[in-house]
N, C-alpha and C positions, 0 to 999 in steps of 0.2 A: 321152790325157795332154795337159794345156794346154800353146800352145806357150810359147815368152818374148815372146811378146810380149802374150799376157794375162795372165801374170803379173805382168810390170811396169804394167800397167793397172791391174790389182786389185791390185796396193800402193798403185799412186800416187790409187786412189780410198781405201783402206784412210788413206791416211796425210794425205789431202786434211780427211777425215771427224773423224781425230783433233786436227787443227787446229781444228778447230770447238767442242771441247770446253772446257768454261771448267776442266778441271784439266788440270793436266801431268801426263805420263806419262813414263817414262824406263826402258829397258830393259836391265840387263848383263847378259854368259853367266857361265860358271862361272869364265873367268880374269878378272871385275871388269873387264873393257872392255864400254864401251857398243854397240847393237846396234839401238836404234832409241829415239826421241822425237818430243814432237809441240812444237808451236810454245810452248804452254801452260809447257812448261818452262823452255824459254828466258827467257821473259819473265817467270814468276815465281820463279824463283830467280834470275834479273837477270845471267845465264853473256854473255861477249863470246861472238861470234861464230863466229872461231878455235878457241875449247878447244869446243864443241858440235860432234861429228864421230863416225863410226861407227868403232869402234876404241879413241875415246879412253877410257885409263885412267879408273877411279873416283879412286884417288887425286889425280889432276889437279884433278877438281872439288874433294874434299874440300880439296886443298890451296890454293885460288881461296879459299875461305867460309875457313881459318883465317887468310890473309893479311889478309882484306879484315873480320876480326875479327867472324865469323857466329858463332863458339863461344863469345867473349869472352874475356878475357884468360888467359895463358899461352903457352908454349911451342910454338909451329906445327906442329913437326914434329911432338912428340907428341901433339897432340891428332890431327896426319892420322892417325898411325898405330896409336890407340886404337881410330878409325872405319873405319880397314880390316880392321883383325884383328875388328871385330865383322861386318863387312858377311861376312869370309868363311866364316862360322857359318852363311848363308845363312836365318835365322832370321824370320819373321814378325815383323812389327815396325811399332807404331805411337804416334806424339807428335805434342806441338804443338813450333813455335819461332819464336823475334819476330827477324826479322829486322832489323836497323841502322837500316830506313826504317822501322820501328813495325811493317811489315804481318807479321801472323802467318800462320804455314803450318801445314797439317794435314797431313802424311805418314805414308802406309801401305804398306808395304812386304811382298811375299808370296814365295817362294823357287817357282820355276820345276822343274819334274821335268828331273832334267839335272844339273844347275848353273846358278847364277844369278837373277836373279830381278827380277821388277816393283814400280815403287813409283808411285804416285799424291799428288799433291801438290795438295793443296786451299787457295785463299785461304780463312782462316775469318775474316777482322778483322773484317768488318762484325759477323756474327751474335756474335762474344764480345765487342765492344765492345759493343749490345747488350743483351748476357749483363750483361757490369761493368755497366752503366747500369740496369740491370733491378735487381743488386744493389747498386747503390747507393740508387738509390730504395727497395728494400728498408728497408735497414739503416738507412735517414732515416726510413723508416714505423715502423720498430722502434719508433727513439731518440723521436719522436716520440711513437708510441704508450706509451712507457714511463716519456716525460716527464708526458704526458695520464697515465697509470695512477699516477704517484706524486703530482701535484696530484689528482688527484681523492682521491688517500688522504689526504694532507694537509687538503683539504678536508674529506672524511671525521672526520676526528680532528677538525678545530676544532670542525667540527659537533655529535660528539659530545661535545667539551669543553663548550659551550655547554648541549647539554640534560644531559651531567650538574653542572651547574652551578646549573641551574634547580629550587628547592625544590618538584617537581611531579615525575608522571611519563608521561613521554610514549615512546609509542610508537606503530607503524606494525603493523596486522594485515591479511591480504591476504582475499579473497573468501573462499578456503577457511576463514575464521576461523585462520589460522596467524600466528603472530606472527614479524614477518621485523626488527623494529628495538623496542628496549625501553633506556631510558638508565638510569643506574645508581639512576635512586630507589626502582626493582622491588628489587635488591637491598637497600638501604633498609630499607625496607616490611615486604618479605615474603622476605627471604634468597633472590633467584632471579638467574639469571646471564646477566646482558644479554648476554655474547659468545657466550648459544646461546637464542637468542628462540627458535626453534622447536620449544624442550621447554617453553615456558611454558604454562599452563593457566589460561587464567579461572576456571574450575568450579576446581582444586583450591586456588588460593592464595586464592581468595574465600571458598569454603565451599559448598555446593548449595544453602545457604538465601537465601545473597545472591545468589550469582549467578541463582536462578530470581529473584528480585526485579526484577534491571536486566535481564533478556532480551529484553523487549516493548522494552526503550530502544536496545536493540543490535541484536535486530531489523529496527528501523522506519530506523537508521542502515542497515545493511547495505540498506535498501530503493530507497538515497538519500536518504533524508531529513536533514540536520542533529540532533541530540541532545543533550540536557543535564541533567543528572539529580544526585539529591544521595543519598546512602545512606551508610549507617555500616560501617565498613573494620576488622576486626582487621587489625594487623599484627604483626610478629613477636615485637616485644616485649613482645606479650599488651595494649597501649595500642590504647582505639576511636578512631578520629577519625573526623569527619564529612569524607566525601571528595565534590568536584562534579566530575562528569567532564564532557569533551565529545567528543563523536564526528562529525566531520566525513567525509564518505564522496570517496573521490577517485575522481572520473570519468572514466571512458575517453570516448577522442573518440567514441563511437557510441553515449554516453548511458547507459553501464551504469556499473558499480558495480566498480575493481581492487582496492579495499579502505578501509580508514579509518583516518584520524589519531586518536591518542586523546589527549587534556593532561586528567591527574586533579590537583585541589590539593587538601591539607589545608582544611580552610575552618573548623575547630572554633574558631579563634579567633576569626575575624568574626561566626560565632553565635554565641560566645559573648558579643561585646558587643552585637550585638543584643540577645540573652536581655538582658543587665544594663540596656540604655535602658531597654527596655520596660519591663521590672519595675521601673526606676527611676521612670519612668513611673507606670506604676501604683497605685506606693506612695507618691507624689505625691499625686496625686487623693484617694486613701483619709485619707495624711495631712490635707489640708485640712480634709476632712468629721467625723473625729475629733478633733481639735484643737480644734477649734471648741464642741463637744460635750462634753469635756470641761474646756476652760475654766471654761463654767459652773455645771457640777458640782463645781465645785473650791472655788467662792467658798461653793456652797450648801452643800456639807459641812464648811469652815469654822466656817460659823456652827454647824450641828449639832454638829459633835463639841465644838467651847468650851461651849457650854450645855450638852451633857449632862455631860460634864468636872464643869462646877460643879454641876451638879445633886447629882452624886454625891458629891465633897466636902463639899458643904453640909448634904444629907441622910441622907446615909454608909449604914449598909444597910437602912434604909428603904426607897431606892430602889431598891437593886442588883438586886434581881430582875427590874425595867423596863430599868434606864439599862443593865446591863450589854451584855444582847443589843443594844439599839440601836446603842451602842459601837463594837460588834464588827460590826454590819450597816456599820455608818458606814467604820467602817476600813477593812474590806472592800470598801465602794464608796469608798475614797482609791486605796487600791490598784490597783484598775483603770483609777478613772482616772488613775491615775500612769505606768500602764501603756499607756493609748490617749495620754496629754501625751508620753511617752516614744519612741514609736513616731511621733506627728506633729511629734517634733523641737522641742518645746515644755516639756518636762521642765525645770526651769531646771538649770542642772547647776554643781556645784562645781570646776572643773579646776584641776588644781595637777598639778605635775612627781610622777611616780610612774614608782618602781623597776622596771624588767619581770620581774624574777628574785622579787623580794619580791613581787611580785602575785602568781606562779603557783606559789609556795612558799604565802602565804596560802590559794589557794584551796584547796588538794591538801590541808590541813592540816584544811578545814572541811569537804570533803565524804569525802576516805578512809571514815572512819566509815558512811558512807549505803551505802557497795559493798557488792557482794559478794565472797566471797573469791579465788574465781578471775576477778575483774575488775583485771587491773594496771591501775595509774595510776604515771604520768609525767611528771614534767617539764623542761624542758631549755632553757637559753638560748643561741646560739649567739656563740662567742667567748670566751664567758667573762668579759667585763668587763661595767658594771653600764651597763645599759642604760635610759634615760628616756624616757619618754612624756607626753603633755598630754593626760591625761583625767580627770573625776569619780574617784576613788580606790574609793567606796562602790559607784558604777553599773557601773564595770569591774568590782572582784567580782562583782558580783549579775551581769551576763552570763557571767564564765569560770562560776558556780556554774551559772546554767543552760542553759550547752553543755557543760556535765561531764555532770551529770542527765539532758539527752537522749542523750549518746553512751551512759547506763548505760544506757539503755532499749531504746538502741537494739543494745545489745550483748548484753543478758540475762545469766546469770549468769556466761558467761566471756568474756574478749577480753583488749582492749588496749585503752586508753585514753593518747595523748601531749597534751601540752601542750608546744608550742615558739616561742618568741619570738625574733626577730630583726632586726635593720636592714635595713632596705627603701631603696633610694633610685629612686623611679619617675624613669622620663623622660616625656616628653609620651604618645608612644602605647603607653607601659605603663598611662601614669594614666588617660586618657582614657577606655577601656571603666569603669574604678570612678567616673568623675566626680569624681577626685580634680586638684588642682592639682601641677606638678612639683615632686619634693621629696624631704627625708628622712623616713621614716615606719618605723614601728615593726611589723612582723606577727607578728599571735598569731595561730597556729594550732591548733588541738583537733582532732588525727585520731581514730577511731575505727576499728576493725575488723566492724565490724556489719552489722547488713544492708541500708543502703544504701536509696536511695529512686530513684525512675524522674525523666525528665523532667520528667514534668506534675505530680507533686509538689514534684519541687527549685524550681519556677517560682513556686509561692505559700508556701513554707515560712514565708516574711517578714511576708504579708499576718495581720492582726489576725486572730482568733479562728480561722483553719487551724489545724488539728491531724487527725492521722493516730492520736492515742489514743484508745480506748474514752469513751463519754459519762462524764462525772464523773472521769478521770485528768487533766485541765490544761484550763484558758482558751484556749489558742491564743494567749497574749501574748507568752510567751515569747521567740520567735525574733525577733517584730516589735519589742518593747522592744532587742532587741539591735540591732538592724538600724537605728533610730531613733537610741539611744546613739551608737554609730557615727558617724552620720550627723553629728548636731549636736556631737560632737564635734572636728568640720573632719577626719574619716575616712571610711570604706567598710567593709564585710562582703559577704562572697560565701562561696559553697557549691560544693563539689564533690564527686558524687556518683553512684554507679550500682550497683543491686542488685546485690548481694553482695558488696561491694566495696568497703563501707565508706565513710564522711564525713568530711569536712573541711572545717570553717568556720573563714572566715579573717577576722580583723579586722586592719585599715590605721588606726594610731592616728598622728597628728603627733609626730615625734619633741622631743627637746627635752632641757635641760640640766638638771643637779642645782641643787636649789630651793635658794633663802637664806633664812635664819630667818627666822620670823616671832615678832613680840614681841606680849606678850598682852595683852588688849584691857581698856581701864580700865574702871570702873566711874565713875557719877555719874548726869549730866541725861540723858536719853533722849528727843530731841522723835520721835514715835510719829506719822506721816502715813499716812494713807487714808480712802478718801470712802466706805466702810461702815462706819457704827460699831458695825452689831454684830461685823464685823472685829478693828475697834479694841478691844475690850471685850474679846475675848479674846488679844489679842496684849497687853496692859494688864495682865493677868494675867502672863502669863510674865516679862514685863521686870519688873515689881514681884517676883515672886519670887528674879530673881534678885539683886535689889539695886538696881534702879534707881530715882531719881526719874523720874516719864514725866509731860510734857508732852504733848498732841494736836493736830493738825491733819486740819483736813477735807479741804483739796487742798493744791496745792504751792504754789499763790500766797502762801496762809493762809501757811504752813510758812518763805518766804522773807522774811515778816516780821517773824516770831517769832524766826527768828536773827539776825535784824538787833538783837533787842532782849535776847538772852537772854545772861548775862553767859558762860557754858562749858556748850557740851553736848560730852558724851564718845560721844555715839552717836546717829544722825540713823538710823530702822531707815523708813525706807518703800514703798509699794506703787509699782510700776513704771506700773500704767495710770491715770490720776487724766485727769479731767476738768480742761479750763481751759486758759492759757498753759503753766505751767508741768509735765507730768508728772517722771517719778522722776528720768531720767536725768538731765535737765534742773537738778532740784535738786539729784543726787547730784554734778554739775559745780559747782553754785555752792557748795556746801556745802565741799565742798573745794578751792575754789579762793578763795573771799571770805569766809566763815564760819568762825568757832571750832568748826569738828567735825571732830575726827581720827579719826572709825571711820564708816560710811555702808554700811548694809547694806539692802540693794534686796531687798523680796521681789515675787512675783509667782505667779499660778495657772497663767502657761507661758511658757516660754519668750521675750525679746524677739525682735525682729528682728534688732536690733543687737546684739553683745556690750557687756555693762556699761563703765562706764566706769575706767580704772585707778586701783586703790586702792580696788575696791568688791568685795561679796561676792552672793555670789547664794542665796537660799533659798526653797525652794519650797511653796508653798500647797497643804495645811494642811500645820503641823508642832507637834509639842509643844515642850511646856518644855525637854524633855532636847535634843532636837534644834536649836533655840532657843539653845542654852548652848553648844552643842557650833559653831555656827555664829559665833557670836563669839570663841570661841578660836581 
């Protein structure tokens, strides 16, 4: 058995040891007097010197921390005696608490076999300030991080505001071919739903037949390469556009390929002004070379048809069995070339103010008859009020008659047939593609339900002698004569079209106000100028038929002397091309402006350059006596 004096040894190293430790330790028995401590407690729970002693009461301490307001505020005595009657539960037991000087304690407390029990007192300030510091910077990384996650959303949204904004559509497809970004023109298009890009399908919103078309072009993108490509798009409202995509590939830093940008546009209406230069173009050139060609066929069938004319009156049927066919050969070659003068914008044309509603009431009235029964026909002005145009009265019919007659052809025995007129007002890049000036204009339309023609048909419908009917069912002048009409009318014509699907040819006539009377044209002196006199000999007929004295002249010079000397002529009728200083216009100026002649009708085999001068008429070479008669009324 140790004596006491190793005992006291082995305490006083026991308790040397405890002092070294950086927690305080405090020991009571079963009656809450203390029984041993190390230094560590003293100085972390901050006890004076005096009250730390073996013996002394727990409540002494607790009552030291309620005075010196360790609990915080309240009652002293109750709080001691809350923490006594808990301490004598002798209960395990462990918290933190911040004492007055900031410094936090960890106490653990364990109940002793006996009665009584040990607690252990930890500084913990450093590690939970720490701890707070750690959660602060936390919850600053949060707020940050949350503020970054809602600007990049914001960003996000403008972003997409932007490309759903943009009349294209763009999207983002990643390597696996998945579509991870689509802006709302997909919807658009093809009814698909940009807020789930990753159900969309090339193959099924394309078709298999397009989509195998552009896959060599997607491909060769996915390869890296840039792409660009142009192909024709159903989209949902059953409408084709031509669409130009571009596939841009984004590249990872190590040279490979994370996927591609795609920006598709509508581009049908930039071909489509293409398409109209060109063939503007075109029917340029064409026109020169026929114009020209038929000029002179104009003058020379002139003279033929006045001679055989008289032949046949003079020899009555004698001759008929010769003159009539020639006649008929002759008028026949007017015709055409009326029709090639026509198409090269050389036609001379009559314009006067015409009704739109009464034009396509006239037409419907002349061909109904020509249909078939299950062919509706149509007509309709939009608005309802009376609507005015500036064109030839006679050459507007004869086009609505023959894009009536092609839509029946093109419809066979049953369909639909509209005719629809309405105010147009182009702005610059409406008119532009038609080679029309800005302005008011008038559009006839003739839809058809039929079966529709391809590209490369719709591209020459205009050009002279094209036709798409059987040898011997049409000339191919038709649509050209239209398109010419048009033209020199200060308008346009255009087609729209694709098999099965029906046509529509649209004419852009200058709009224009309701006409003021015109008073009817006298009778008397007729001075007759032109430098053909077998010309003259036959237009010498018709003015004596209908009443006139007729005077001649060889050119305008001639012409400008004679009215200098002639006491009243009531009508100055001359040709527009004449040799010398003075041609038609020229005289048909001074005629009316220095001369006693109040009527001046300008003929000509095509067209001038210039439009006549005002207060003049225009008629075209050859014409008869009826026509002749009908031109001075």
């Amino acid at each position: 058995m140790p004596d006491a004096r190793d005992l006291l040894h082995r305490y006083a190293t026991l308790g040397a040891g405890l002092d070294l430790i950086d927690q305080g330790l405090s020991v009571f028995d079963a009656d809450l007097r203390l029984v041993a401590w190390n230094r560590p407690f003293e100085r972390l729970l901050g006890f004076p010197p005096g009250l730390v002693r073996v013996g002394a009461p727990f409540a002494d301490f607790i009552g030291h921390n309620a005075r010196r307001g360790e609990y915080g505020p309240g009652d002293a005595q109750a709080l001691v005696d809350a923490r006594v009657a808990q301490a004598r539960r002798f209960e395990a037991h462990a918290f933190e608490r911040t004492r007055p000087d900031g410094r936090i304690l960890r106490i653990v407390g364990e109940p002793l076999p006996g009665g009584g029990f040990i607690t252990l007192y930890s500084d913990v300030t450093v590690p939970r300030r720490d701890e707070a510091t750690i959660r602060r910077h936390a919850q600053e990384l949060e707020r940050r991080v949350a503020e970054r996650t809602a600007e990049l959303a914001r960003s996000e949204q403008q972003m997409r505001l932007i490309t759903d904004s943009i009349p294209a559509l763009v999207a983002y497809v990643d390597h696996r071919r998945v579509y991870r970004y689509a802006n709302r023109g997909y919807a658009e298009w093809f009814g698909l739903d940009p807020a789930r890009p990753e159900q969309i399908s090339a193959r099924n919103f394309l078709g298999p037949a397009t989509f195998e078309g552009i896959r060599g072009h997607v491909s060769r993108a996915f390869a890296g390469e840039a792409a660009a490509f142009e192909y024709d798009i159903t989209r949902i409202d059953g409408s084709v556009v031509r669409a130009r995509t571009s596939l841009i590939p984004d590249r990872t830093a190590d040279g490979g390929v994370a996927g591609c940008f795609e920006l598709t546009f509508d581009i049908s209406a930039q071909q489509r002004a293409q398409e109209l230069m060109a063939r503007a173009q075109r029917l340029e050139a064409l026109g020169q070379l026929t114009g020209g060609l038929a000029h002179e066929c104009n003058n020379l069938l002139t003279v033929v048809i006045g001679n055989l004319q008289a032949l046949h009156e003079r020899r009555g049927d004698a001759a008929a069995e010769f003159v009539a066919p020639a006649l008929l050969a002759a008028r026949r070659g007017v015709e055409l070339t009326r029709g090639l003068l026509g198409f090269a914008r050389r036609q001379p044309l009559q314009s006067a103010p015409v009704e739109a509603g009464a034009a396509l009431d006239a037409a419907l009235r002349l061909v109904r008859p020509s249909l078939p029964r299950g062919l509706a026909l149509e007509a309709e002005v939009a608005g309802g009020a009376p609507l005015w145009l500036r064109a030839d009265p006679h050459q507007l019919e004869a086009a609505l008659l023959n894009l009536v007659f092609n839509a029946r052809d093109a419809c066979g025995q049953a369909g639909r047939i509209v005719l629809h007129a309405a105010a147009a007002a182009l702005d610059a890049e409406a008119a532009a593609p038609l080679q029309l000036a800005p302005g008011g204009y008038v559009r006839i339309d003739v839809r058809d339900d039929g079966a529709g023609m391809d590209a490369s048909t719709r591209a020459r419908v205009f050009e002279p002698f094209f036709t798409t009917k059987p040898t011997g069912a049409g000339t191919g002048l038709g649509l050209s004569i239209v398109y010419g009409f048009a033209r020199q009318s200060g308008g346009a014509a255009d087609i729209a079209s694709r098999p099965g699907a029906g046509t529509t040819v649209s004419l852009w006539l200058p709009r224009t106000g309701a006409p003021a009377p015109v008073p009817a044209a006298p009778r008397g002196l007729a001075l007759l100028v032109d430098d053909a006199a077998a010309v003259r000999r036959v237009v010498r007929r018709g003015l004596v038929g209908l009443g006139f004295a007729v005077v001649e002249a060889a050119s305008g010079d001639e012409a400008r002397a004679l009215l200098a000397h002639l006491p009243a002529v009531a009508l100055l009728l001359t040709d527009v091309a004449m040799p010398g200083a003075t041609d038609g216009y020229a005289l048909a100026r001074h005629a009316l402006g220095n001369a006693p002649a109040p009527r001046v009708l300008l003929v000509s085999a095509f067209a001038p350059a210039a439009p006549p001068p005002e207060g003049c008429a225009l008629l075209t070479k050859p014409f008869t006596a009826a026509q002749l008669a009908a031109a001075l009324e």
